[in-house]
GUDREN-154522 format. One record per residue: y, z, x of N, C-alpha, C in turn; chain. Coordinates in Angstrom, 3 decimals. Layout:
REM GUDREN-154522
n_c2:n_c3:n_c1:ca_c2:ca_c3:ca_c1:c_c2:c_c3:c_c1:finu
Y:Z:X:Y:Z:X:Y:Z:X:A;
...
This chain:
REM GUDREN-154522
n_c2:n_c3:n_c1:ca_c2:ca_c3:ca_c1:c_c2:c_c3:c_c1:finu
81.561:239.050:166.898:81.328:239.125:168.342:82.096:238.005:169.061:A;
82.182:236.545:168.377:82.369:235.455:169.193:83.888:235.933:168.898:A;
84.654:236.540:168.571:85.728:236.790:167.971:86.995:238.099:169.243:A;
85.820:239.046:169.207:86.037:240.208:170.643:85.850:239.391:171.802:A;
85.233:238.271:172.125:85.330:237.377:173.342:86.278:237.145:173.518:A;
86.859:236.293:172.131:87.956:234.919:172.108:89.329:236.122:172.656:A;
89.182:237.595:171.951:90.066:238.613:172.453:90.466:238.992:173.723:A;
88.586:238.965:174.166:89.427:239.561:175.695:89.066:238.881:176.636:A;
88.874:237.073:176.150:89.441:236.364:177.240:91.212:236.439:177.259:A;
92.028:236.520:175.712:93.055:236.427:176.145:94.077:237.429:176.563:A;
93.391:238.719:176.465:93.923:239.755:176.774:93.666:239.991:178.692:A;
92.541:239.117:178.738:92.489:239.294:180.422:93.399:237.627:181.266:A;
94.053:236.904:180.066:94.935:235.747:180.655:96.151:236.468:180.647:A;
96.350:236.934:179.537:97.785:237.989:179.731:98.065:238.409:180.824:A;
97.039:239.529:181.077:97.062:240.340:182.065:96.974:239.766:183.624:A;
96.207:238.925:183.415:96.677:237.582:185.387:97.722:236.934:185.049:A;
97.773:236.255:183.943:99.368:235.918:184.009:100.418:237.091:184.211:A;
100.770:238.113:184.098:101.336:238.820:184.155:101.645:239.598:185.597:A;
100.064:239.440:186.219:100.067:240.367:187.469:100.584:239.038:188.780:A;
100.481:237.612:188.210:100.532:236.626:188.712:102.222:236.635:189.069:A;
102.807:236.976:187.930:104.530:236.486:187.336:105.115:237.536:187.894:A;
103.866:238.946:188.366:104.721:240.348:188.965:105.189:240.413:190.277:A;
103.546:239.592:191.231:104.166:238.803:192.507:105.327:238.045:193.276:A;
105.492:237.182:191.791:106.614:236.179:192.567:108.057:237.033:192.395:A;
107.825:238.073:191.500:109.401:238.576:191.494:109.818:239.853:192.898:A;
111.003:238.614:193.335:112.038:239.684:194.231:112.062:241.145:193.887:A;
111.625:242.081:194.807:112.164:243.194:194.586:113.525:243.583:194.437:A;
113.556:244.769:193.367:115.106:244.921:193.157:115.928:245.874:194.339:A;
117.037:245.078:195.010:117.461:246.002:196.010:117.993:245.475:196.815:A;
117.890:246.062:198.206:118.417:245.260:198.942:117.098:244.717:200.237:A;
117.119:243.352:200.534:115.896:243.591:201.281:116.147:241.676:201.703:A;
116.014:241.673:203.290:116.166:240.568:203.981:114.815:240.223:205.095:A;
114.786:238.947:204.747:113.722:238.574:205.714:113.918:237.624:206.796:A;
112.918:236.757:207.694:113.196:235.823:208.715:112.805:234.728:208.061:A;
113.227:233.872:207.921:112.507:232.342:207.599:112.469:231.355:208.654:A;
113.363:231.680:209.685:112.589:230.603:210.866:113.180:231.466:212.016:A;
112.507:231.448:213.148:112.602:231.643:214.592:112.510:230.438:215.804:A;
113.294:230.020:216.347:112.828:229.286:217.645:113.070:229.303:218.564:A;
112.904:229.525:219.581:112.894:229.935:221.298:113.231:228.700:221.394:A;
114.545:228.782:222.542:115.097:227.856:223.087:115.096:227.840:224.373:A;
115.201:228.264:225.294:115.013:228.454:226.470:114.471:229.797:227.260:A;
113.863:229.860:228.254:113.690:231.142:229.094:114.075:230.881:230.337:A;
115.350:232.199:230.570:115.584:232.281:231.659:115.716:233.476:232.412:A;
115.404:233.271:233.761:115.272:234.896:234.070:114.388:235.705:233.949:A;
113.661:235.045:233.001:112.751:236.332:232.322:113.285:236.787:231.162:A;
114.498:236.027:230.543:114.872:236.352:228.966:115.000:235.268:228.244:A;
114.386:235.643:227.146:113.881:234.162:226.019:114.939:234.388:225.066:A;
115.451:233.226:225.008:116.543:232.783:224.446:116.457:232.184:222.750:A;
116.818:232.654:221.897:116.501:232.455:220.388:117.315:231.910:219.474:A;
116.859:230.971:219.050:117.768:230.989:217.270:117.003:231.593:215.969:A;
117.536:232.440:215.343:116.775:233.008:214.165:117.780:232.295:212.494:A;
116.912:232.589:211.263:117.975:232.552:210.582:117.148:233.531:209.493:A;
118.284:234.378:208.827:117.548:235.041:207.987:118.376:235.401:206.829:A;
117.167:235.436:205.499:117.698:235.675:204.150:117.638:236.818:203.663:A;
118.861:236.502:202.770:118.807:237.995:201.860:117.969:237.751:200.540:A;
116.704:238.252:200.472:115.553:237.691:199.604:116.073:238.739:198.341:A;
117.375:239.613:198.346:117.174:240.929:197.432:117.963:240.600:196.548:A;
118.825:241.634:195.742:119.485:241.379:194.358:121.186:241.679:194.869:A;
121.271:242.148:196.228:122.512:243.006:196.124:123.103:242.460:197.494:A;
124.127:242.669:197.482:125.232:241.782:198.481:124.539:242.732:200.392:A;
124.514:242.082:201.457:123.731:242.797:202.450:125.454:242.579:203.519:A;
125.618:243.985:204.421:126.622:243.401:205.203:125.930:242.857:206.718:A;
126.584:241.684:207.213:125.685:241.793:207.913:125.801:242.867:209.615:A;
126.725:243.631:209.592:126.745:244.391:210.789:125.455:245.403:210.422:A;
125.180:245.176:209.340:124.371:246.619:208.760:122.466:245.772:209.748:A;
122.860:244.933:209.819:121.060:244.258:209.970:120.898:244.479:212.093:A;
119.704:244.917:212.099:119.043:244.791:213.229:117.783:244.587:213.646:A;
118.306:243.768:214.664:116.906:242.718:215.316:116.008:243.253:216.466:A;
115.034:244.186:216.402:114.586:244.526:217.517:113.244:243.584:217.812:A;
113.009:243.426:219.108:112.264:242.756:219.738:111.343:243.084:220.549:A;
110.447:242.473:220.828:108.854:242.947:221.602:108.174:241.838:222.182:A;
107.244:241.661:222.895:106.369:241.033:223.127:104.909:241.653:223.138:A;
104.260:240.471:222.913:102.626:241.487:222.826:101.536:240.088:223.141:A;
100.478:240.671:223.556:99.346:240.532:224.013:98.466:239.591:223.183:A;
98.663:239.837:221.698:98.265:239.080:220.829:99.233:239.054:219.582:A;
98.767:237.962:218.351:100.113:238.109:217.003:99.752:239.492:215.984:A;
99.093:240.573:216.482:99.007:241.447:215.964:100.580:242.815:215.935:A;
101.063:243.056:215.005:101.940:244.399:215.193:101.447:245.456:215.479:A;
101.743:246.268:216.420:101.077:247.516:216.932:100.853:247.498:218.251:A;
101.387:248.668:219.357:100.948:248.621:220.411:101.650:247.938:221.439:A;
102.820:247.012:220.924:103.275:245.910:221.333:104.537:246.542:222.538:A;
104.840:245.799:223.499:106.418:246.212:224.496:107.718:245.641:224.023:A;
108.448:246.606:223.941:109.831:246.318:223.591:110.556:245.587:224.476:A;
111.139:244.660:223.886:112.203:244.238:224.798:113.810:243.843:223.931:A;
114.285:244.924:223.975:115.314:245.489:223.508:115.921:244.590:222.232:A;
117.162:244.733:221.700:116.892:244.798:220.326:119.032:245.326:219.996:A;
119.638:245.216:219.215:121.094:245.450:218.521:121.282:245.335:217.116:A;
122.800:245.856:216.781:123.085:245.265:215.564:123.694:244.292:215.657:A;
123.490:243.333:214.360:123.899:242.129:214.770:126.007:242.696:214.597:A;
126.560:242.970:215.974:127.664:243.783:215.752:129.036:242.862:215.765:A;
128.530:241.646:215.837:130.305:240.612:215.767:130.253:240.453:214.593:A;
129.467:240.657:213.751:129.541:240.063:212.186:129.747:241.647:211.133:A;
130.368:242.239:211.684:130.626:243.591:210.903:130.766:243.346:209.336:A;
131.689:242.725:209.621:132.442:242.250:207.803:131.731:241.355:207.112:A;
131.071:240.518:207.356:130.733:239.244:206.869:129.431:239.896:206.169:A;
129.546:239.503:204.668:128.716:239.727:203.659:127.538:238.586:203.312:A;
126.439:238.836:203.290:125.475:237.732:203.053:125.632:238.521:201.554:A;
124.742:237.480:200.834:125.124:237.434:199.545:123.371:237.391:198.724:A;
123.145:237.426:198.006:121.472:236.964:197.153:121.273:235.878:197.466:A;
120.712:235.458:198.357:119.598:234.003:198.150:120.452:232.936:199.403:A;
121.896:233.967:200.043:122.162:233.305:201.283:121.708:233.617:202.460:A;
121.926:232.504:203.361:120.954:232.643:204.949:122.119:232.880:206.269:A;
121.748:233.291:207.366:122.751:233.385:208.430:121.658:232.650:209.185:A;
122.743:231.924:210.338:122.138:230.948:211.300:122.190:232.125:212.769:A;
121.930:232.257:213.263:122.535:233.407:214.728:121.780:232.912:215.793:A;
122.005:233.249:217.135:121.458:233.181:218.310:121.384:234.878:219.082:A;
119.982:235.036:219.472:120.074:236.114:220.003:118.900:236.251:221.286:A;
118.606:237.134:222.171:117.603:236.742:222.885:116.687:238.323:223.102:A;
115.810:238.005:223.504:114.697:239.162:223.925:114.748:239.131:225.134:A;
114.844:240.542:225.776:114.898:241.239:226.933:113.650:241.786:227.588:A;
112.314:241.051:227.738:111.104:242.254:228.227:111.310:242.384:229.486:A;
110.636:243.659:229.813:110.787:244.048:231.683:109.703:243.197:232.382:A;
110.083:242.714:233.761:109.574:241.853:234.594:107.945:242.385:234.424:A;
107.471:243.366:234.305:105.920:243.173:234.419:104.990:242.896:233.017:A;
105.919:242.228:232.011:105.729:241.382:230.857:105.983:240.401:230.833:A;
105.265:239.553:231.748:105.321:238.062:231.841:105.520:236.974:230.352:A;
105.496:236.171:230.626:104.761:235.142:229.653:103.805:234.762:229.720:A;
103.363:234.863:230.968:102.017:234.203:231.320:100.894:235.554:230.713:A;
101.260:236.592:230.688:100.798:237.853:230.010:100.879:238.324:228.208:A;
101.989:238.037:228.116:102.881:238.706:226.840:103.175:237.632:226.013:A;
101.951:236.582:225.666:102.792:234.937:225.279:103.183:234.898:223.908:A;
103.218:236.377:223.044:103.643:236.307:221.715:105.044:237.433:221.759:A;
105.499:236.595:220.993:107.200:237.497:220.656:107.056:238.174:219.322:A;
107.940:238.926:219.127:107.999:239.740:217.726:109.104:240.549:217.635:A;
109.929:239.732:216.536:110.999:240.172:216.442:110.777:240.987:215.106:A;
111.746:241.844:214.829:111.544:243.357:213.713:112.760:242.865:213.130:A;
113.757:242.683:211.907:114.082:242.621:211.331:114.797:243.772:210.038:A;
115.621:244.440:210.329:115.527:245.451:209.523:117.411:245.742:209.195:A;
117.516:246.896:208.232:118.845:247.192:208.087:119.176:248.991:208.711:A;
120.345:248.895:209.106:120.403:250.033:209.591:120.329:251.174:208.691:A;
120.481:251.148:207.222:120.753:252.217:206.605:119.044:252.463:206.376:A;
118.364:251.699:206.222:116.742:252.064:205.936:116.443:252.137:204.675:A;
117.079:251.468:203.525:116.994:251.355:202.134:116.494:250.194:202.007:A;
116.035:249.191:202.404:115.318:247.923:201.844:114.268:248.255:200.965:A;
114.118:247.186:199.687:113.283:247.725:198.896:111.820:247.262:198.972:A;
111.737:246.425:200.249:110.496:245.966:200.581:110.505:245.898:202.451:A;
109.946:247.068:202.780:109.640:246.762:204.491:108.397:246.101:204.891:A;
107.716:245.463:204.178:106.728:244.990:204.537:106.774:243.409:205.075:A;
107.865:242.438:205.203:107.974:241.454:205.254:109.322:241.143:206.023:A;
109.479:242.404:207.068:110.458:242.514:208.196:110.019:241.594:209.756:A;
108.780:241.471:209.633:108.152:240.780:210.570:107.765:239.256:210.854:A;
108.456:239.275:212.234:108.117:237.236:212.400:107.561:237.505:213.940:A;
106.590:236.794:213.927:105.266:236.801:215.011:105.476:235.185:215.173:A;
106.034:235.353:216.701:105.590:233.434:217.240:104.863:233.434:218.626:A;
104.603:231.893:218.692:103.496:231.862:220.072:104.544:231.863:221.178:A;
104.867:232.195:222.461:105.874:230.943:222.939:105.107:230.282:224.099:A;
105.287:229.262:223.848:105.319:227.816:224.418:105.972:227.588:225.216:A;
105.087:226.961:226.310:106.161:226.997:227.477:106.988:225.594:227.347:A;
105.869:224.427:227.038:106.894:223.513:226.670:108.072:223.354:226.135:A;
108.118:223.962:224.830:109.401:224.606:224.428:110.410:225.354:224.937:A;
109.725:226.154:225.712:110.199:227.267:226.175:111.624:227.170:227.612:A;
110.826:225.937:228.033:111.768:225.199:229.019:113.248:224.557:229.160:A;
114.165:224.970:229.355:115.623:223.893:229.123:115.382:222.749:229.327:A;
115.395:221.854:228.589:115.812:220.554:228.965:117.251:219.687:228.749:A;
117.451:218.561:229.503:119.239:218.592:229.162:119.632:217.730:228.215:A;
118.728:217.638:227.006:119.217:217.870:225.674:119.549:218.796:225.119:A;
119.474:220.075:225.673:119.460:221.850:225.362:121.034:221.995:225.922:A;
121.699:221.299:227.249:122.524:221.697:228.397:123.932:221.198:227.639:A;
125.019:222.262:227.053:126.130:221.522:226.446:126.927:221.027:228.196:A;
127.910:220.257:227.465:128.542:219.437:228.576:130.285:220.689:228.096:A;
130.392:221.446:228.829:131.437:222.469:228.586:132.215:222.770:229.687:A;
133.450:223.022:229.542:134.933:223.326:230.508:134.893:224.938:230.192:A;
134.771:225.619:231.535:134.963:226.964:230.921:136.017:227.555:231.887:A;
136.710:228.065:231.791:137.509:229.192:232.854:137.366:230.262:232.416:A;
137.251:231.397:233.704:137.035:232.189:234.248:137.868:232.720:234.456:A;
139.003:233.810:234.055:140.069:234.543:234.440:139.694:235.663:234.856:A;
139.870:236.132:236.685:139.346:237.232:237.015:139.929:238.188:236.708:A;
140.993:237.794:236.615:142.725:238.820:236.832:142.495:239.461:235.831:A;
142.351:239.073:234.191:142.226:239.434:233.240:141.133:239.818:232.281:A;
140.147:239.266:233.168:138.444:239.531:233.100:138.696:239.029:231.548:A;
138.706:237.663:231.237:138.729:236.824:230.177:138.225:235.342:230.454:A;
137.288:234.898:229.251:136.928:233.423:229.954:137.722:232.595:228.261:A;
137.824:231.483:228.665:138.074:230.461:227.591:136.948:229.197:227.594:A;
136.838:228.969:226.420:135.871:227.983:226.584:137.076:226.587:225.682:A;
137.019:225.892:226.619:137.968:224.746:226.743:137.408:223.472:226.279:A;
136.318:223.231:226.649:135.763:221.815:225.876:134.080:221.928:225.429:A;
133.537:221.954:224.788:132.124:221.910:223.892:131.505:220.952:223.208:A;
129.908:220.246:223.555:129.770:219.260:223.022:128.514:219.585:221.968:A;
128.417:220.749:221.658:127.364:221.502:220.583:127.942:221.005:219.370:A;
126.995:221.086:217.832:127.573:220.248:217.128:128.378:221.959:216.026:A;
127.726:222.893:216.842:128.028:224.195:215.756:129.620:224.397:215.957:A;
130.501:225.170:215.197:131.561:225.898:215.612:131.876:227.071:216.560:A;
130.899:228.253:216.118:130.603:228.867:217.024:129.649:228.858:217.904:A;
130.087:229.493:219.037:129.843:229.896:220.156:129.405:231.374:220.898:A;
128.293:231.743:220.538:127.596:233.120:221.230:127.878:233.516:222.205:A;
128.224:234.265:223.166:127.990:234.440:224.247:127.326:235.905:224.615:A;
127.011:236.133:225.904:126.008:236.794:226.431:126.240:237.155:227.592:A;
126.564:238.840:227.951:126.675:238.900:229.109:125.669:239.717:230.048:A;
124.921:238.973:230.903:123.691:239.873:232.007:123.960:240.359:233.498:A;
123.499:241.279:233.526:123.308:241.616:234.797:122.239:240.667:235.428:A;
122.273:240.685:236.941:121.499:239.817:237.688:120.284:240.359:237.639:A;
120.205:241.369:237.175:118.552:241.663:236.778:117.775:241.683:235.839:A;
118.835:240.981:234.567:118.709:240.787:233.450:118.752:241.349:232.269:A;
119.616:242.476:232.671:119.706:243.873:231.085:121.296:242.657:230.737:A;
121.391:242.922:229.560:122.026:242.562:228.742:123.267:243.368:228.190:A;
124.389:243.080:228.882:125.439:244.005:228.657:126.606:243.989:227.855:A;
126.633:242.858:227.407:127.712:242.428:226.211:127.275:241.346:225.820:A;
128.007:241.161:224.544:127.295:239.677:223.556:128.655:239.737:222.562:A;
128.570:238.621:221.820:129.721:238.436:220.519:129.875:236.915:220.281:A;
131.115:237.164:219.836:131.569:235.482:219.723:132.738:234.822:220.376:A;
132.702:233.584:220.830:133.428:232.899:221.436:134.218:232.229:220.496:A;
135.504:232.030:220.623:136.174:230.831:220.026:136.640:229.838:221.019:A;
136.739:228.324:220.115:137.167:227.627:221.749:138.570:227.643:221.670:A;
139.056:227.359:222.637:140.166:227.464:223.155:140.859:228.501:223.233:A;
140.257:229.833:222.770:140.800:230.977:222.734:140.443:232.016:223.998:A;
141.172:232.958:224.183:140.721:233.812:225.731:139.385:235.016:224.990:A;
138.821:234.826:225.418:137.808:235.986:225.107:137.628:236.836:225.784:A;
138.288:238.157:225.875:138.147:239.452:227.071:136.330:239.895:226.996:A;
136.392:240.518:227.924:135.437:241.428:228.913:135.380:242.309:229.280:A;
135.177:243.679:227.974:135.797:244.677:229.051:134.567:245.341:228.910:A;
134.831:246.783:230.193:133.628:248.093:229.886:132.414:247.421:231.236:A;
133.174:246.598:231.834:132.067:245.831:232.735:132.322:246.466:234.543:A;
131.354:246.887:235.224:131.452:247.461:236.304:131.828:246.292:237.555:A;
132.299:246.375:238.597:132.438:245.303:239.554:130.910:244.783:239.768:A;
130.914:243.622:239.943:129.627:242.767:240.150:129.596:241.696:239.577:A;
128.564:241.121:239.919:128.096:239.283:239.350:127.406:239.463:238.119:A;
127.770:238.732:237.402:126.887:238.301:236.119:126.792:237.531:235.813:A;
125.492:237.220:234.737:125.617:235.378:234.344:125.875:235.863:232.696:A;
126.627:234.396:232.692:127.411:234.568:231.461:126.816:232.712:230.526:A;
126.529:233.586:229.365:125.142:232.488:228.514:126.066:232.328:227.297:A;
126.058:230.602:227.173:126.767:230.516:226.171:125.779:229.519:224.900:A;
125.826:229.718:223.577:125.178:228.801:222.650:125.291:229.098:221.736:A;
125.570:228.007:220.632:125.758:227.387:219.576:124.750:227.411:218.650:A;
123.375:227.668:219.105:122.128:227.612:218.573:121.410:225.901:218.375:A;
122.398:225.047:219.210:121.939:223.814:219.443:122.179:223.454:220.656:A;
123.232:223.430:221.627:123.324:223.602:222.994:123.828:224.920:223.864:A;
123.493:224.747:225.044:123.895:226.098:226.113:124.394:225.762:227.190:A;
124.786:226.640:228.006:125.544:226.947:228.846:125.370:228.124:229.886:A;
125.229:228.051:230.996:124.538:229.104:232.004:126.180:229.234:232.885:A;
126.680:230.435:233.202:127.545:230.333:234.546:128.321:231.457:235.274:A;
127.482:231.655:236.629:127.555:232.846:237.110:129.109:233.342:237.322:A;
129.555:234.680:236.837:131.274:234.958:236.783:130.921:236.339:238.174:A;
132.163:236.520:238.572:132.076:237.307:239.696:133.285:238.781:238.680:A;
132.783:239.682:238.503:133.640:240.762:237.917:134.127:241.745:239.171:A;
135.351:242.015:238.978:136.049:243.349:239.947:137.424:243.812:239.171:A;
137.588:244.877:239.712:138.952:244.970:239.293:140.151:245.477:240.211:A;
């Protein structure tokens, strides 16, 4: 008897060790998550983000293939929640994340004016790949508070930047930058705040604008450590 004990205590250590050792292993596949989010500024009524996210899976991820949709909600619960719009991450077409590498990015959430903050004080960004093969969707989700303290520019946030504005050619250059990143995000809004182009900046290089109707826009620039706000006048 004392013998069938000594058995199936160790047949039931096996078995938690085992179901223990089944947990920690990566699913096989392809499958990316968020490991940090932080709101950097709100303006307008659009909250301004740095995300960075891993490829937790076994197999090379591209990253044009990944998209970030966004929401705000009422509480940190999923479900029920308002969209506030959402892309592929589309300047990084080519660029391959790899097993167990991270991307740094800047991106922002769009909710409509009768989704305050003072209403809607949790964000929720979705995380996903366009083809819909991840081998784990359950861990696509990052739920934060936002804070208004945070939430505020301050001009440790404000890069010190030279930008021109070429109307003629509906191209801007960004000429001098005191962010410590290389790249440079940019962001283009309507004055009512839909979000009409985005990509990447190089400095000293001309960066066109096209597909844009006559009108004012503000044009958002960041590094994911400093920014840049500055209203461009479009016509043609």
């Amino acid at each position: 008897m004392k013998h069938l004990l000594q058995l199936s205590k160790s047949v039931f250590a096996i078995l938690l060790l085992f179901g223990t050792t089944n947990k920690t292993l990566a699913c096989t596949g392809r499958d990316i998550v968020f490991t940090d989010i932080s709101i950097t500024s709100i303006v307008n009524g659009v909250y301004y983000y740095t995300y960075e996210i891993k490829n937790v899976g076994t197999v090379d991820i591209t990253l044009g293939e990944v998209v970030l949709q966004n929401y705000v909600s009422t509480d940190n619960q999923v479900g029920g929640d308002a969209p506030a719009g959402g892309s592929f991450i589309s300047h990084q077409n080519v660029s391959i994340l790899s097993p167990g590498e991270t991307f740094r990015g800047t991106y922002q959430a769009n909710p409509f004016p009768q989704n305050p903050q003072s209403t809607y004080p949790y964000l929720i960004v979705h995380v996903s790949l366009s083809s819909s093969d991840e081998c784990d969707k359950s861990n696509n989700y990052f739920v934060g508070f936002i804070q208004i303290s945070t939430a505020i520019p301050t001009h440790s946030m404000a890069a010190d930047a030279k930008l021109n504005w070429d109307v003629e050619n509906k191209s801007f250059i960004v000429n001098e930058w005191s962010g410590a990143y290389s790249e440079i995000y940019y962001s283009i809004f309507s004055v009512s705040g839909v979000l009409m182009l985005n990509g990447i900046a190089q400095r000293n290089e001309s960066t066109p604008l096209k597909g844009l109707s006559n009108g004012v826009y503000l044009l958002h620039l960041s590094d994911g450590d400093k920014e840049y706000l500055k209203r461009i006048t479009y016509f043609r």
